[in-house]
C-alpha positions as CSV (number, residue, x, y, z in Angstrom):
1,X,87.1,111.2,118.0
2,X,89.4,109.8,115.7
3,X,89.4,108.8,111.7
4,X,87.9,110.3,108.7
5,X,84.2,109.3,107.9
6,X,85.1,108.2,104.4
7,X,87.8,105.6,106.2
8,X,85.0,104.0,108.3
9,X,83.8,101.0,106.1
10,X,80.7,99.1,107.6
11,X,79.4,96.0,105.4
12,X,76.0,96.0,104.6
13,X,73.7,94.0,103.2
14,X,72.7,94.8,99.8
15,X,69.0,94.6,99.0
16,X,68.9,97.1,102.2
17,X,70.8,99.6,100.2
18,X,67.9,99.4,97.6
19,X,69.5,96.8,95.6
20,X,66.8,94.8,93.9
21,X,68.7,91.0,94.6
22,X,66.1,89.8,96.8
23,X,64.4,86.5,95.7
24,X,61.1,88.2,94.4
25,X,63.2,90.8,92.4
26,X,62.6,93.2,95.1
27,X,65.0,95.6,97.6
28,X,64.3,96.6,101.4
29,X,66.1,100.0,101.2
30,X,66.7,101.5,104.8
31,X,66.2,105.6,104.2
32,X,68.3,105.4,107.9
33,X,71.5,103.7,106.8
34,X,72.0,105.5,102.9
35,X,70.7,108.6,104.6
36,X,72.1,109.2,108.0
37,X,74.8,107.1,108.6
38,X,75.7,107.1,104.7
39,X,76.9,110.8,105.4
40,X,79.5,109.4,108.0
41,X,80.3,105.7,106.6
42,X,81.1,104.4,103.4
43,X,79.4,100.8,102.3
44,X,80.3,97.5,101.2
45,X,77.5,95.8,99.5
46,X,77.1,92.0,100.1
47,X,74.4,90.1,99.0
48,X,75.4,86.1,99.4
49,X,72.6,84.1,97.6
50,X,73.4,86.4,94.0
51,X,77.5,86.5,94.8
52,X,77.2,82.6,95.3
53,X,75.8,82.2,91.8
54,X,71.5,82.3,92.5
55,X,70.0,84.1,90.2
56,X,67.1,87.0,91.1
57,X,64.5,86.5,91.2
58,X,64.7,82.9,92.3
59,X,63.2,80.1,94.7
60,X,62.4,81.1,98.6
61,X,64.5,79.1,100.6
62,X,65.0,78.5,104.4
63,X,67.2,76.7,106.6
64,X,66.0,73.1,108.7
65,X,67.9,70.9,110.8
66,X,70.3,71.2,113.1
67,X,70.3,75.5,114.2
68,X,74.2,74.5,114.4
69,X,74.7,73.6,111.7
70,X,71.3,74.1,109.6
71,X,71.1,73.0,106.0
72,X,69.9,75.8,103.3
73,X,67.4,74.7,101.4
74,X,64.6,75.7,98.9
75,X,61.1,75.6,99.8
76,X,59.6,74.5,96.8
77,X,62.4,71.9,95.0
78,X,63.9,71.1,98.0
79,X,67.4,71.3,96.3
80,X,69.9,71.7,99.0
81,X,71.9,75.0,98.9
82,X,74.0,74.5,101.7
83,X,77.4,73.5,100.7
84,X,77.5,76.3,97.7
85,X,76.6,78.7,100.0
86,X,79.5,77.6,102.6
87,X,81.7,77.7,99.6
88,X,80.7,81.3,98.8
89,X,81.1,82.1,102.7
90,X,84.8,80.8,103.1
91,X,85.7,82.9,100.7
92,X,83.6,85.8,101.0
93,X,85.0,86.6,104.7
94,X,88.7,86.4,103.8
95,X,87.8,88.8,100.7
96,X,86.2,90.8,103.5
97,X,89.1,90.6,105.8
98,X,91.0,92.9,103.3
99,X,88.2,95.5,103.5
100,X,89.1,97.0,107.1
101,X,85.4,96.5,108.2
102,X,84.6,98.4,111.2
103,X,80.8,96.9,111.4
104,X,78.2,95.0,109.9
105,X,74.5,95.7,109.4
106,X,72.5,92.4,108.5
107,X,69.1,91.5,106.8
108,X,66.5,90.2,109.7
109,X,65.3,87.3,109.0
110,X,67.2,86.2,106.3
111,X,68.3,82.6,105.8
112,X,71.5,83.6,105.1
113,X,72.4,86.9,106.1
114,X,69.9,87.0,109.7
115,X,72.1,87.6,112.2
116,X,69.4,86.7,115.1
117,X,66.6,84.6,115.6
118,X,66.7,83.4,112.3
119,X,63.9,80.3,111.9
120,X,65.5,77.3,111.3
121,X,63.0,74.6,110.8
122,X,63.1,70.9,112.0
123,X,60.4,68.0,110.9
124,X,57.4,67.7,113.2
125,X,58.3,70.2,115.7
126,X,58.4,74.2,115.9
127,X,60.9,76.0,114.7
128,X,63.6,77.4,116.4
129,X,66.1,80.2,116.6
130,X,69.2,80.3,114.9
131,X,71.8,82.9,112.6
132,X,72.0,83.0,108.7
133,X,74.9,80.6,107.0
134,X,76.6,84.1,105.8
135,X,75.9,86.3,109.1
136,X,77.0,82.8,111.3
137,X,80.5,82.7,108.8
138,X,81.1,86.4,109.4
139,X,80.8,86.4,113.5
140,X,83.2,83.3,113.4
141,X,86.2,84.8,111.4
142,X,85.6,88.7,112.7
143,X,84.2,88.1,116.7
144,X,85.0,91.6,117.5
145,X,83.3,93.3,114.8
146,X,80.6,95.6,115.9
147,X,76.9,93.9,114.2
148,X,73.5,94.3,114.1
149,X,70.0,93.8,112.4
150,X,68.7,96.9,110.4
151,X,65.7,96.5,112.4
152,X,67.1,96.8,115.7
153,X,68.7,100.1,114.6
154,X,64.6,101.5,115.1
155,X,65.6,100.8,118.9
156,X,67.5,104.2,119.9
157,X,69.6,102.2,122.9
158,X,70.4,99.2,120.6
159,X,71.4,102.0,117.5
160,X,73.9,103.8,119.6
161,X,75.2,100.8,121.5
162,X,76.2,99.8,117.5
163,X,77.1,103.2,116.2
164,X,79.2,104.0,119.1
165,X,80.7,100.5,118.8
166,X,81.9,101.2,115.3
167,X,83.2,104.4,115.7
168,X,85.5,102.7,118.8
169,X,86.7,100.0,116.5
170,X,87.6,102.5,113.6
171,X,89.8,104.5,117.2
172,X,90.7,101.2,118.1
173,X,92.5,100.6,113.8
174,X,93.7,104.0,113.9
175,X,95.8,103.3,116.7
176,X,97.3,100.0,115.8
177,X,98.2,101.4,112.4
178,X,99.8,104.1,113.9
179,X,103.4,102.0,115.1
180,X,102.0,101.1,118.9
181,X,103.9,101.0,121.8
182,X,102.7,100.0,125.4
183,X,103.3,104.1,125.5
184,X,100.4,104.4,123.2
185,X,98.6,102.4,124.8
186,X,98.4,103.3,128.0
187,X,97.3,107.5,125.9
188,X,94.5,105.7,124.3
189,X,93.1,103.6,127.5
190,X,93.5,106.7,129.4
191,X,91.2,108.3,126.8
192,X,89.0,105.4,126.8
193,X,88.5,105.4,130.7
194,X,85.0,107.2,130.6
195,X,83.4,105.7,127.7
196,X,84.3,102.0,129.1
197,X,83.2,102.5,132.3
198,X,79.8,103.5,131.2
199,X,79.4,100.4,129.9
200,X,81.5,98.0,132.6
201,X,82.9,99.0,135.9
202,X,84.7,95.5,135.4
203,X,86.0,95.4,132.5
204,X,87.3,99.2,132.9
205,X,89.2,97.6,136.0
206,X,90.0,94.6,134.2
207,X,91.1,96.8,131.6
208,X,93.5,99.3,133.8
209,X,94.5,96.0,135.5
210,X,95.6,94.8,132.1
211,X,97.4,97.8,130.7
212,X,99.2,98.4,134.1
213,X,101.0,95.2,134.1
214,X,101.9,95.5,130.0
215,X,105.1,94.7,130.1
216,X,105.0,91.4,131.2
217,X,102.9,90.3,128.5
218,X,104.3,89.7,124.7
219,X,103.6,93.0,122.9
220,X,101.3,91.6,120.6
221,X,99.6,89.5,123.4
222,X,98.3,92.3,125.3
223,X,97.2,94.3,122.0
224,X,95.2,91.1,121.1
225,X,94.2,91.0,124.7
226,X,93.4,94.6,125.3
227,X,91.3,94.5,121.9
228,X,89.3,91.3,123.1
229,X,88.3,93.5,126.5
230,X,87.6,96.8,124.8
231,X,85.3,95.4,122.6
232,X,83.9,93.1,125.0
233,X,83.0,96.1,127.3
234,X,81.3,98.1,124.6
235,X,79.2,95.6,123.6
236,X,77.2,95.8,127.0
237,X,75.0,98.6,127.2
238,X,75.3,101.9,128.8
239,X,72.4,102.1,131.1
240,X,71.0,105.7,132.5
241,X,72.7,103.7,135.9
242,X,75.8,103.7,134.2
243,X,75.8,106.8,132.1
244,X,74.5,108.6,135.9
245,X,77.1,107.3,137.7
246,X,79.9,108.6,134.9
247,X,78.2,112.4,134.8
248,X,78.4,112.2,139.0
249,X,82.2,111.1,138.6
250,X,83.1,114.0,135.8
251,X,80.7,116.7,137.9
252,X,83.5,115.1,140.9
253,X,86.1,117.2,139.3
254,X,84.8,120.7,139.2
255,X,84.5,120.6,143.4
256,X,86.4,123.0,143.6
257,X,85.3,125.1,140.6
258,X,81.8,125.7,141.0
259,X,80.0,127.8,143.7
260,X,77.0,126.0,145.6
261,X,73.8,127.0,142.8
262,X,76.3,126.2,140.1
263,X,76.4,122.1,141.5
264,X,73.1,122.8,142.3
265,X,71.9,123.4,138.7
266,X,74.0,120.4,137.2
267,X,73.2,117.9,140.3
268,X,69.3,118.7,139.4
269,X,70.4,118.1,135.4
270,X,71.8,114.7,136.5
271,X,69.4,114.2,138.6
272,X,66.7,114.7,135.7
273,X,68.7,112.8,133.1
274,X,68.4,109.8,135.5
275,X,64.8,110.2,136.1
276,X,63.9,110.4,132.5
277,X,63.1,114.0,132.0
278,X,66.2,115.1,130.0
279,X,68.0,113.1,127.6
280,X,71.8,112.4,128.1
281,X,72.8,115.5,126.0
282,X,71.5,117.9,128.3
283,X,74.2,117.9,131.4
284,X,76.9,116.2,129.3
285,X,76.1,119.8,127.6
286,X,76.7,121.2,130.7
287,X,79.6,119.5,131.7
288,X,81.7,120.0,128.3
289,X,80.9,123.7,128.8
290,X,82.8,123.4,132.4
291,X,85.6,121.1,130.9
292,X,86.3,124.1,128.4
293,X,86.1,127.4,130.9
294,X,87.9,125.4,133.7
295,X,90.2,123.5,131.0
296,X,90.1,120.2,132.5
297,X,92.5,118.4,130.7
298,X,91.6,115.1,131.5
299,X,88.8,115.1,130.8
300,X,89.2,117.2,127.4
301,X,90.6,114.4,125.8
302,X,88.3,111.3,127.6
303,X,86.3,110.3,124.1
304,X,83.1,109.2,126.0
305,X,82.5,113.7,125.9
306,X,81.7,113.0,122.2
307,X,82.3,109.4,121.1
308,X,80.7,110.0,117.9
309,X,79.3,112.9,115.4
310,X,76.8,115.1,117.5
311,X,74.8,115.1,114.1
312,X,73.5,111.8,114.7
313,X,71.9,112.9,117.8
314,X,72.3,109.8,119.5
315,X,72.5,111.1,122.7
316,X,68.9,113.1,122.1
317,X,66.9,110.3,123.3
318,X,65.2,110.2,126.3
């Protein structure tokens, strides 16, 4: 696992880091992001209503119309928001740009910074799902940047999917920054191998298929390309299917290493793991401990071993 914890920049947004800028003068600190992951990543603060130029406390708003392209409006006055928050958007993501983002964690709900399911309300009907004006802004200029909703991050599966998501990205910076070369490239998919394909058999083949044929792609084609897939790939989750058909691959290479109550032990491990007895840790344990006496090189350096800090026990879950 690559790059510094202080170098891994994840936006956030800022009443959720105890910031009182919510309309009613309020915050909704999250004791999980300043506490936990505030030991491995270092935050940038956004809050859009207060950096567009609302004051706090002010007016409740929400957004009606068109979920497309909903109009932001307070409940009260009805004075229409919409085109001074834009403004503040345009700019804000280019400001951004310059930050080296590596994820985003959103405010549910929020009118501008929900990033799902967002109520957008229309005149005589129900309302509908849509995405905050700020949230909607950043998934169109960064579409590869790892995001979620603080309150999804409760949900074990959907907090490691992100967490392992931005720790790839920050991997994924490191390398480019480091003068590529279709060389490189093919060091870190090699490394990567694992950790795709327990999320997509496809797009790990689609991936090798990809890398394989480098050279006949522009150089900066096939990084954008090779970024587009990676991150793509990720994104779906790594299901105990998956993840149990990635420890029976690894436990493949120690055939000819282990005597018959030795594959016993780690079959039954795997075997557990997929059954829901033991959580993932517990023969990805076991196999690291075989990759070291029987120094497996390939798969010492395969990231998927330990694609993020063992502290956050992501892997603990059953």
């Amino acid at each position: 696992m690559s790059g510094s914890g202080a170098s891994i920049k994840i936006g956030v947004s800022s009443c959720l880091l105890g910031e009182k800028v919510r309309y009613d003068g309020g915050h909704k600190h999250d004791p999980y992001l300043t506490g936990v992951l505030g030991r491995f990543f270092s935050f940038v603060p956004v809050c859009p209503e207060v950096e567009c130029g609302m004051g706090t406390p002010r007016e409740a708003m929400r957004l009606e119309g068109d979920p497309e392209k909903p109009r932001l409006m307070t409940h009260r006055t009805r004075i229409d928001k919409t085109g001074q928050m834009l403004e503040f958007c345009r700019n804000k993501v280019e400001q951004l740009a310059h930050e080296e983002l590596c994820g985003f964690v959103f405010k549910k709900g929020s009118p501008s910074s929900g990033l799902f399911r967002v109520k957008v309300y229309r005149e005589g009907m129900p309302p509908v799902a849509g995405r905050g004006l700020f949230a909607a802004a950043v998934a169109r200029r960064f579409p590869q940047l790892p995001m979620e909703e603080e309150g999804r991050l409760n949900d074990p599966v959907l907090r490691e999917n992100f967490i392992e998501r931005v720790f790839a990205f920050r991997r994924w910076k490191d390398f480019l920054a480091d003068e590529p070369d279709l060389g490189k490239l093919v060091q870190f998919h090699t490394c990567q191998k694992l950790l795709v394909m327990s999320h997509s058999t496809q797009l790990y083949r689609e991936l090798g298929a990809l890398v394989a044929r480098g050279k006949e792609l522009p150089f900066p084609q096939l990084l954008e390309r090779y970024q587009e897939l990676y991150m793509k790939a990720l994104e779906l989750h790594a299901t105990v299917k998956k993840q149990t058909n990635v420890l029976m691959h690894i436990m493949g290479y120690f055939k000819k290493n282990l005597c018959t109550e030795e594959k016993q032990e780690l079959s039954q491990l795997i075997a557990q793991y997929h059954d829901g007895v033991v959580p993932l840790v517990v023969p990805l344990t076991m196999l690291k401990h075989y990759v070291a006496k029987y120094r497996q090189e390939y798969l010492r350096q395969q990231v998927y071993l330990s694609p993020h800090p063992a502290e956050l026990m992501l892997r603990n879950h059953v």
